[in-house]
DRENDO-1510 file (C-alpha; in Angstrom, 1 decimal, always signed):
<recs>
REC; n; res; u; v; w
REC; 1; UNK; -213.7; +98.0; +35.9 .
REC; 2; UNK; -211.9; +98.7; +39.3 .
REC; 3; UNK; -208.4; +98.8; +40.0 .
REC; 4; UNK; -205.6; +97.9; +42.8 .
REC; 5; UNK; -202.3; +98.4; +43.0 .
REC; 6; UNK; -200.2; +95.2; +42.3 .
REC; 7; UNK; -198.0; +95.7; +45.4 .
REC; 8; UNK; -194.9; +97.9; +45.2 .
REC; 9; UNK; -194.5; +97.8; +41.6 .
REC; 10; UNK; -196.7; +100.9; +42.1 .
REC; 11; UNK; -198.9; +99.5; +39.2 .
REC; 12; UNK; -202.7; +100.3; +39.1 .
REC; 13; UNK; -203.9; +97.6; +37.3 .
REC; 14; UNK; -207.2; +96.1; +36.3 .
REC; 15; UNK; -209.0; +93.5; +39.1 .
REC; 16; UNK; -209.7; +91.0; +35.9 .
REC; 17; UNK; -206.6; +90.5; +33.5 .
REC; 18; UNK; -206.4; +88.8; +30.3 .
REC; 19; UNK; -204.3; +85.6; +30.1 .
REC; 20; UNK; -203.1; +84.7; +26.5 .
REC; 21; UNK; -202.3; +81.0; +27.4 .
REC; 22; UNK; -205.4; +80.0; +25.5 .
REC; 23; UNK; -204.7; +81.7; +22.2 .
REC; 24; UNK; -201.8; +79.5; +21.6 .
REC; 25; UNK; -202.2; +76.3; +23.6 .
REC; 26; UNK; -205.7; +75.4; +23.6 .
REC; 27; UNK; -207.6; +73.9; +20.8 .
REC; 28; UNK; -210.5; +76.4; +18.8 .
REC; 29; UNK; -208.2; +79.1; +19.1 .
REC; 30; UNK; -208.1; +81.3; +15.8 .
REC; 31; UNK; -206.1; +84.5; +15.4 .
REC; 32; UNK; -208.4; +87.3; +14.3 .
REC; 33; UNK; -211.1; +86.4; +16.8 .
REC; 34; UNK; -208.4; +86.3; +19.7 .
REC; 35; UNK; -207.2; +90.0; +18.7 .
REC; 36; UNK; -210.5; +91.0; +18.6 .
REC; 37; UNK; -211.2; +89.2; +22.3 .
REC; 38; UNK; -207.8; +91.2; +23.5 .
REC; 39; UNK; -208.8; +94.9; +21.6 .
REC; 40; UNK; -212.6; +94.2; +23.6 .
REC; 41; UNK; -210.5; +94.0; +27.1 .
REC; 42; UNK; -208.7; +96.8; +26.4 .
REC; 43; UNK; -212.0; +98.7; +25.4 .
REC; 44; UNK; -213.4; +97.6; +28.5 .
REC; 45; UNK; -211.3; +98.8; +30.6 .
REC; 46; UNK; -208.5; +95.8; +31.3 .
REC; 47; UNK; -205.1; +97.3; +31.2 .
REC; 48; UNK; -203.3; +94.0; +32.3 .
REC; 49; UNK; -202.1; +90.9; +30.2 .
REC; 50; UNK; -200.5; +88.0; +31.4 .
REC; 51; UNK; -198.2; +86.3; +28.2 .
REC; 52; UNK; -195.1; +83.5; +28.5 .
REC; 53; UNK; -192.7; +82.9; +25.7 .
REC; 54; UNK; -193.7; +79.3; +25.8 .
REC; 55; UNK; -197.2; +80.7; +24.7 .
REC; 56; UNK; -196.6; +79.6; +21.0 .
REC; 57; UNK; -192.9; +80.5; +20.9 .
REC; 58; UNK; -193.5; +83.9; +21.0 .
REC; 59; UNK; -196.8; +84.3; +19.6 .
REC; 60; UNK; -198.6; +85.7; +22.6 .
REC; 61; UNK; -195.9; +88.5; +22.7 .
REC; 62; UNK; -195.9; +89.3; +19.8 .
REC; 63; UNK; -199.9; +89.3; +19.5 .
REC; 64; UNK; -199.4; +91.4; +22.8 .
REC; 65; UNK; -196.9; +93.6; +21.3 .
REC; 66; UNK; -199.1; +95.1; +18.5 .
REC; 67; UNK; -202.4; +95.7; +20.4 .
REC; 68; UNK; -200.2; +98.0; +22.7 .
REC; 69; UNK; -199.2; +99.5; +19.6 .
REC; 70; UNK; -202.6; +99.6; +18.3 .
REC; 71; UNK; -203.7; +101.4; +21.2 .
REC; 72; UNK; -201.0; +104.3; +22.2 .
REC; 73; UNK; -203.1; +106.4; +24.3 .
REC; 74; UNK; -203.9; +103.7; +27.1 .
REC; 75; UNK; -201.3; +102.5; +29.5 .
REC; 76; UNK; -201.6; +98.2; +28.9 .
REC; 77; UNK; -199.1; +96.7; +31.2 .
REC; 78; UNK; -197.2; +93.5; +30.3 .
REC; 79; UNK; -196.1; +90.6; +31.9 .
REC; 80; UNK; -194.4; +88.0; +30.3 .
REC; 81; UNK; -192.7; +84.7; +31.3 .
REC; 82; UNK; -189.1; +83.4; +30.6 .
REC; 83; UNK; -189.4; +79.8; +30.0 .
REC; 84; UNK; -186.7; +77.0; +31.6 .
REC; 85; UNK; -183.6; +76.3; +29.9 .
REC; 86; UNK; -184.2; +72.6; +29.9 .
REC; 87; UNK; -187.9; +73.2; +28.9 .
REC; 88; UNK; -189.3; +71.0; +31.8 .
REC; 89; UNK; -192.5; +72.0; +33.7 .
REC; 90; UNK; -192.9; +71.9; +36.7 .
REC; 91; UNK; -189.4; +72.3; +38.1 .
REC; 92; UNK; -188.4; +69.5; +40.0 .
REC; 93; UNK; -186.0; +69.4; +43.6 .
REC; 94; UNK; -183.5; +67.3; +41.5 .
REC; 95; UNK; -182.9; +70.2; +38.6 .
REC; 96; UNK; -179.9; +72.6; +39.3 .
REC; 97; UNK; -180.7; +76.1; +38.9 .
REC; 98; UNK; -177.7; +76.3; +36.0 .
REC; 99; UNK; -179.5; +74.1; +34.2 .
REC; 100; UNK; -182.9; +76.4; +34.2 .
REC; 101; UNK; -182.2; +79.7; +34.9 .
REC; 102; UNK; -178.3; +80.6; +33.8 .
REC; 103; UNK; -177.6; +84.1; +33.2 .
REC; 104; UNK; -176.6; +83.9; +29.2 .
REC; 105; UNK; -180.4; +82.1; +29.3 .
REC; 106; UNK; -182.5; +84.8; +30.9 .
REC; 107; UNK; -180.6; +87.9; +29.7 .
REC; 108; UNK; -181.4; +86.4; +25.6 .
REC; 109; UNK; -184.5; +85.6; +26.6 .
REC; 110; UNK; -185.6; +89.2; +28.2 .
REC; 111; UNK; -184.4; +90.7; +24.7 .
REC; 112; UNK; -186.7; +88.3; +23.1 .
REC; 113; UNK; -189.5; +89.2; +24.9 .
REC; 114; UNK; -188.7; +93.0; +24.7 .
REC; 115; UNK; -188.9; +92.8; +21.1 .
REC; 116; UNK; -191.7; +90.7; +20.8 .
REC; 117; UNK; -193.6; +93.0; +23.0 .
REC; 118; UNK; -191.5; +96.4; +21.4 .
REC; 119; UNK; -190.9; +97.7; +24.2 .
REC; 120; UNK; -187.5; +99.4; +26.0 .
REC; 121; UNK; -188.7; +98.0; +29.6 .
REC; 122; UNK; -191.0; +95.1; +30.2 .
REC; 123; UNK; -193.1; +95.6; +33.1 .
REC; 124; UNK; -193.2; +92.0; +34.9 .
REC; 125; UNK; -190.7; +89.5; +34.0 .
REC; 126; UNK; -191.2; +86.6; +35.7 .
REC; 127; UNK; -189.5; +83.2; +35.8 .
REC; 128; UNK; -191.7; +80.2; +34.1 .
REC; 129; UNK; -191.1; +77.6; +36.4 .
REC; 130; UNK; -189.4; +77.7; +39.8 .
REC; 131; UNK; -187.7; +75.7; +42.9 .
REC; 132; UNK; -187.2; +77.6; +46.1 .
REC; 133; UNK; -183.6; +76.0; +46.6 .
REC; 134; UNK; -182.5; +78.1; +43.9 .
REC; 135; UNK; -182.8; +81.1; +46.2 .
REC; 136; UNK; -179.3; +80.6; +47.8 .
REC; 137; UNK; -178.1; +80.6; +44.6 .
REC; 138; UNK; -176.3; +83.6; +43.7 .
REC; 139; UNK; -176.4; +84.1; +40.2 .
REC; 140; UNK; -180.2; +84.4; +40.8 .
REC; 141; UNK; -180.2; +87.2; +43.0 .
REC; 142; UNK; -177.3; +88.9; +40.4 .
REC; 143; UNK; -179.5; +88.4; +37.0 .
REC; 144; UNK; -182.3; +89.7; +38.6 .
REC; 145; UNK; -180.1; +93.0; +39.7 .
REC; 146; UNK; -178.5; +93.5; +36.6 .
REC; 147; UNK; -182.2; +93.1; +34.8 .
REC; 148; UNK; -183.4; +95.6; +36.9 .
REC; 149; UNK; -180.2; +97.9; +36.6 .
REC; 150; UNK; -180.0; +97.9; +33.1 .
REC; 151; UNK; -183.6; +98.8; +32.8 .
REC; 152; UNK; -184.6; +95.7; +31.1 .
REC; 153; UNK; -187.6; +95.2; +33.3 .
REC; 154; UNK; -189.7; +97.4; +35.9 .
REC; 155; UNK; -190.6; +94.4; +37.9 .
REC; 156; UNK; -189.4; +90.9; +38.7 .
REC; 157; UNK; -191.8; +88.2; +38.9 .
REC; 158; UNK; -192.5; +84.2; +39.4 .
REC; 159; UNK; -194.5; +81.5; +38.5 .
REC; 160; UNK; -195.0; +78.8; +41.0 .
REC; 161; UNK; -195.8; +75.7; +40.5 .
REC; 162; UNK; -199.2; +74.0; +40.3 .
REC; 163; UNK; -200.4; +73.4; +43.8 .
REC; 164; UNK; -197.2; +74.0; +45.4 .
REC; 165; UNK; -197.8; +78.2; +46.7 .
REC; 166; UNK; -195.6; +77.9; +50.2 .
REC; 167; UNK; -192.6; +76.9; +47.2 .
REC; 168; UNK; -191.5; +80.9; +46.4 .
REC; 169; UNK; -191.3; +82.1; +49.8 .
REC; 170; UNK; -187.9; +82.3; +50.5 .
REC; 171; UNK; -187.4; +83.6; +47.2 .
REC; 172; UNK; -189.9; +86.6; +48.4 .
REC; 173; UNK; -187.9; +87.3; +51.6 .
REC; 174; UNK; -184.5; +87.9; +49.4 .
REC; 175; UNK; -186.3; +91.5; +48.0 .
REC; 176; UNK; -185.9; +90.8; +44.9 .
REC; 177; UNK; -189.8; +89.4; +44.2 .
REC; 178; UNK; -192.0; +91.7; +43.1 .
REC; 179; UNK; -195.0; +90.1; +42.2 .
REC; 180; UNK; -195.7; +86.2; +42.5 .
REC; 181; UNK; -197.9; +84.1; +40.1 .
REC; 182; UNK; -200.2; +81.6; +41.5 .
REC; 183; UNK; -203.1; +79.1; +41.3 .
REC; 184; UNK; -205.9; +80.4; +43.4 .
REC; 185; UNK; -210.0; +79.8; +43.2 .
REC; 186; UNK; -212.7; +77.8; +44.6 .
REC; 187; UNK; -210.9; +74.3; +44.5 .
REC; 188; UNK; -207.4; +75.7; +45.4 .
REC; 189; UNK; -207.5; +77.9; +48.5 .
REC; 190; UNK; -204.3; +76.9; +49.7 .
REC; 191; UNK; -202.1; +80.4; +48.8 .
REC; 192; UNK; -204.6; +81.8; +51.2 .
REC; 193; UNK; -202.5; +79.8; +54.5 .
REC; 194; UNK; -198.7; +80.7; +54.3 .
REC; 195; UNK; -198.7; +82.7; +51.2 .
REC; 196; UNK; -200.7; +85.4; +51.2 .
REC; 197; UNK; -199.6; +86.6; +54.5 .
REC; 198; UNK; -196.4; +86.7; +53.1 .
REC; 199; UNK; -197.3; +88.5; +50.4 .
REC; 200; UNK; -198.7; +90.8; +52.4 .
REC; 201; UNK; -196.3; +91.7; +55.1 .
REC; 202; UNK; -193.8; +92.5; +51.9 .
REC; 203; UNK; -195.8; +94.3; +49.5 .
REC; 204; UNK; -195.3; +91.8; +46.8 .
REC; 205; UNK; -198.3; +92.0; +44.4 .
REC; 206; UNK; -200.2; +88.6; +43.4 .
REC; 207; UNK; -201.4; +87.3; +40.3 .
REC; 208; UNK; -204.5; +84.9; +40.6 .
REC; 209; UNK; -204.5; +82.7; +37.8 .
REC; 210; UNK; -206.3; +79.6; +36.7 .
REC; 211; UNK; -209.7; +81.2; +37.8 .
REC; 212; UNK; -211.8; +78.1; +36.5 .
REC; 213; UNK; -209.3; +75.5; +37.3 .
REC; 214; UNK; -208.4; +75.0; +33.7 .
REC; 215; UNK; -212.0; +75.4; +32.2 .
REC; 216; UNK; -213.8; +73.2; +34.8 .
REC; 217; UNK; -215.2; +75.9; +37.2 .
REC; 218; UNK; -217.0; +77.2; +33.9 .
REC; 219; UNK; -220.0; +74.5; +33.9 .
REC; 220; UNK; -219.9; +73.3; +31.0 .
REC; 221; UNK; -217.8; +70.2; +30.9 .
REC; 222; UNK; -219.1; +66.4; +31.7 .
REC; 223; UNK; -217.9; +63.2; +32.2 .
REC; 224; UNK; -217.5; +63.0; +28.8 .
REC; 225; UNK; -215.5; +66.1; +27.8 .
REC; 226; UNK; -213.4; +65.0; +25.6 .
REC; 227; UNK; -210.2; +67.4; +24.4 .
REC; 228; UNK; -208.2; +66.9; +20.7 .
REC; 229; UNK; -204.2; +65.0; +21.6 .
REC; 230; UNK; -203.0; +68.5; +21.3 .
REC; 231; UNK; -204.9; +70.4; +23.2 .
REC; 232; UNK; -203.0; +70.5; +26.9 .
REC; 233; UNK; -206.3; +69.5; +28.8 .
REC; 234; UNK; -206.7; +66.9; +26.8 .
REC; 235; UNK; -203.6; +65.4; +29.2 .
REC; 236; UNK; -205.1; +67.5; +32.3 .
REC; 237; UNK; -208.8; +66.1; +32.5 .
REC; 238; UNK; -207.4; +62.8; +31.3 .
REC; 239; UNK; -209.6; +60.0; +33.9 .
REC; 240; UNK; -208.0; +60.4; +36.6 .
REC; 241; UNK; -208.5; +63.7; +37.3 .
REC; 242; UNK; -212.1; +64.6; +34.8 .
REC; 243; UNK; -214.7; +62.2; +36.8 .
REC; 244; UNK; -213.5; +63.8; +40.4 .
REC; 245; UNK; -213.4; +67.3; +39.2 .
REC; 246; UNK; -216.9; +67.0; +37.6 .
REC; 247; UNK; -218.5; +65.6; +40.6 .
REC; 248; UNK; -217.3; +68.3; +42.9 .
REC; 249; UNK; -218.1; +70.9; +40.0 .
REC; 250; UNK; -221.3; +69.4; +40.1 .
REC; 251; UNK; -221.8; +69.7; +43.8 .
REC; 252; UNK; -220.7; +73.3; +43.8 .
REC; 253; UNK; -224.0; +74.2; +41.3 .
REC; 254; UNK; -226.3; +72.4; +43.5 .
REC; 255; UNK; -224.8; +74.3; +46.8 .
REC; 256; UNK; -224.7; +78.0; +45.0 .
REC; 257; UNK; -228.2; +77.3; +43.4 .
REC; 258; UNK; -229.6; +80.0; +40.8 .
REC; 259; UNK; -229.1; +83.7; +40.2 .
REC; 260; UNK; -224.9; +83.8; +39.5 .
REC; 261; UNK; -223.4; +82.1; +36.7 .
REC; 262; UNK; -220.6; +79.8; +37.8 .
REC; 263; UNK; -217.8; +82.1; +36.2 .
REC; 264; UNK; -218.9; +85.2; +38.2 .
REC; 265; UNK; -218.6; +83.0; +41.1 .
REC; 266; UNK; -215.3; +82.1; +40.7 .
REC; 267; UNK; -213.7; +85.5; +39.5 .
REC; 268; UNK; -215.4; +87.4; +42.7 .
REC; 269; UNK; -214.5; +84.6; +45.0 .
REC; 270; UNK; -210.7; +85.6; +44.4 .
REC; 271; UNK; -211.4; +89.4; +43.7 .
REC; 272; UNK; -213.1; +88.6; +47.3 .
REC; 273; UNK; -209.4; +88.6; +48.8 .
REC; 274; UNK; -208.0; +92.3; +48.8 .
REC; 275; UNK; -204.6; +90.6; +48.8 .
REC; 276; UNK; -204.7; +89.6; +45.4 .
REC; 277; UNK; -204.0; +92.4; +42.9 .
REC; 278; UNK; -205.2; +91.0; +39.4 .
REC; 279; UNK; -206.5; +87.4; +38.0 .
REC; 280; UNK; -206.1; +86.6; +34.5 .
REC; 281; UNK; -208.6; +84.1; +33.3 .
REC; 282; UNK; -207.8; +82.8; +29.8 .
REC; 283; UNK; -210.1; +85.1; +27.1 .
REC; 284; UNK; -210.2; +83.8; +23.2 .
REC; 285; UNK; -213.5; +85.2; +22.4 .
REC; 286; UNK; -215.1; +88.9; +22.4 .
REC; 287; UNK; -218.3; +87.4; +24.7 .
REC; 288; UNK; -216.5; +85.4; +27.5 .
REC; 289; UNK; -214.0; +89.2; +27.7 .
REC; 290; UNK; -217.7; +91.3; +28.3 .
REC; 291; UNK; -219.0; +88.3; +31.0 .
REC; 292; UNK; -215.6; +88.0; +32.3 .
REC; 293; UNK; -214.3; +91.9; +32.5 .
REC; 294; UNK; -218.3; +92.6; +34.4 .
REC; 295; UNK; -217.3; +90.4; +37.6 .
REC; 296; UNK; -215.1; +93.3; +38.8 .
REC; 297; UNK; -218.2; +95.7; +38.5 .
REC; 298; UNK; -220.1; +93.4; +40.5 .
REC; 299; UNK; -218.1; +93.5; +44.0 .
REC; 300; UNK; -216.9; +90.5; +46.4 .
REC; 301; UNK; -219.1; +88.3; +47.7 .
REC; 302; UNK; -220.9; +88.2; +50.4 .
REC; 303; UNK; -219.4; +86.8; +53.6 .
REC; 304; UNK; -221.9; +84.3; +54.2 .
REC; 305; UNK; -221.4; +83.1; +50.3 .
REC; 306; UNK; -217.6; +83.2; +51.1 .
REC; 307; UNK; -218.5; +81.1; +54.1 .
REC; 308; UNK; -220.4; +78.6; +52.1 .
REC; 309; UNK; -217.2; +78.3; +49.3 .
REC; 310; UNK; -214.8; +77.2; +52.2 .
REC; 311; UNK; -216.6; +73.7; +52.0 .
REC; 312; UNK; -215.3; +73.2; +48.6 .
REC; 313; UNK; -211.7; +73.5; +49.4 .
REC; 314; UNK; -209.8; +70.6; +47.6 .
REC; 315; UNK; -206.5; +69.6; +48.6 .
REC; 316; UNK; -204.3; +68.3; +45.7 .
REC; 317; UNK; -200.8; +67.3; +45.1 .
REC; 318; UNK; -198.4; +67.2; +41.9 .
REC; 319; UNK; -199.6; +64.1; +40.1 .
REC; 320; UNK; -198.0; +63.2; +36.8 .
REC; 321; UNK; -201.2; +64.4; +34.6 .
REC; 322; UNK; -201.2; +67.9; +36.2 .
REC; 323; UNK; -198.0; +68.6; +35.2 .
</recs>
């Protein structure tokens, strides 16, 4: 496993994270086995894991919680998510930043977490949902203060929306941004324009995640994938959006060819951009940790594969079944 620093929260974290989304919001998941896939990252050498209250009401942090305990000698850093007051995802222009992110809201929430995770300072904290508009507001820029004063958290973070990256920039340039969440692979390349630069030229560490574009870029799904009512992709690779992703899935195998397994491909196409300091695809089982954790061993690719991947850029927008 190799390591970068996740901008200027001074963090050396693992290049492959371990998200917990899965362990509570996909179907198949089952409790023992995901401990066991979470206790094989850390014995592999991850020391970063992505977690969201929303993630089962505070299962994920609390599942997060006791394998830090479990393992006292190794430093496992923890970032969690606070999720929106009105519960909506994504945030939309029309929502008022009272509504989503009021102080009394965060502030309870933060203690939540901290507990769930038993810790005295969580390392990321970062904000579910957001709107860039909220950035003038200022009882955003004086939770995140006091949070920071107070010693609640080491680092502030957000999530941005799905297929929306260029919506967090302001809220980068205020200072108070210390790490942004985003999607980024093969299909969505789009941070890589306005973002990343950004990123850059402030030191604000980024957080790849949806690696395999919610299970798709793994290789295994068809045009007949079907997912059970509660399972979230059930809604996600619903028809309008399963037959277009599989074709383009399928066209990506034939342009790759043999000799790298289409989840290799897709972790060292983003591990391929020094500008991104971790990605944190979704790990339930002890096997798909080993495959997943080896990518970083194996290096970025090579410029004429990155070359090659360009082609498969896909431009999306917010549609009513990604949300």
């Amino acid at each position: 496993m190799r390591y970068r620093k996740l901008g200027r929260t001074g963090f050396d974290v693992s290049e492959v994270g371990h998200g917990l989304w899965g362990i509570s919001g996909w179907s198949g998941s089952e409790d023992r086995q995901s401990m066991e896939a979470l206790q094989k990252s850390v014995d592999l050498g991850c020391n970063f894991f992505d977690t969201a209250w929303a993630y089962g009401e505070g299962k994920s942090d609390t599942f997060l919680g006791k394998l830090m305990k479990q393992n006292p000698g190794k430093r496992l850093y923890a970032a969690s998510k606070i999720p929106p007051m009105n519960r909506q995802w994504p945030a939309r222009p029309e929502y008022k930043y009272d509504e989503v992110f009021p102080r009394e809201h965060v502030i309870n929430y933060a203690q939540k977490i901290r507990n769930a995770l038993q810790v005295d300072t969580i390392d990321v904290l970062q904000f579910h949902v957001w709107q860039d508009d909220w950035t003038k507001e200022q009882e955003f820029l004086d939770t995140v203060d006091e949070l920071k004063s107070k010693k609640l958290i080491h680092a502030f973070g957000l999530s941005i929306n799905r297929w929306e990256p260029e919506n967090g920039i302001q809220a980068l340039r205020t200072g108070r941004v210390d790490a942004i969440q985003v999607i980024y692979n093969i299909f969505d390349q789009n941070p890589e324009d306005k973002l990343f630069p950004v990123c850059d030229e402030l030191n604000v560490g980024v957080i790849a995640r949806v690696p395999f574009d919610e299970g798709s870029l793994i290789g295994n799904m068809t045009k007949d994938t079907k997912f059970p009512k509660e399972d979230w992709r059930a809604h996600y690779f619903g028809p309008a959006n399963l037959g277009p992703t599989i074709d383009r899935v399928e066209k990506l195998k034939k342009d790759v060819g043999p000799g790298i397994s289409l989840p290799e491909l897709a972790l060292r196409f983003i591990l391929s951009d020094r500008r991104v300091g971790t990605t944190i695809p979704g790990m339930r089982k002890p096997n798909h940790v080993a495959e997943n954790l080896s990518a970083s061993d194996k290096g970025v690719l090579s410029p004429a594969m990155l070359e090659k991947l360009r082609a498969h850029r896909w431009e999306r927008k917010p549609a009513s079944w990604s949300d």
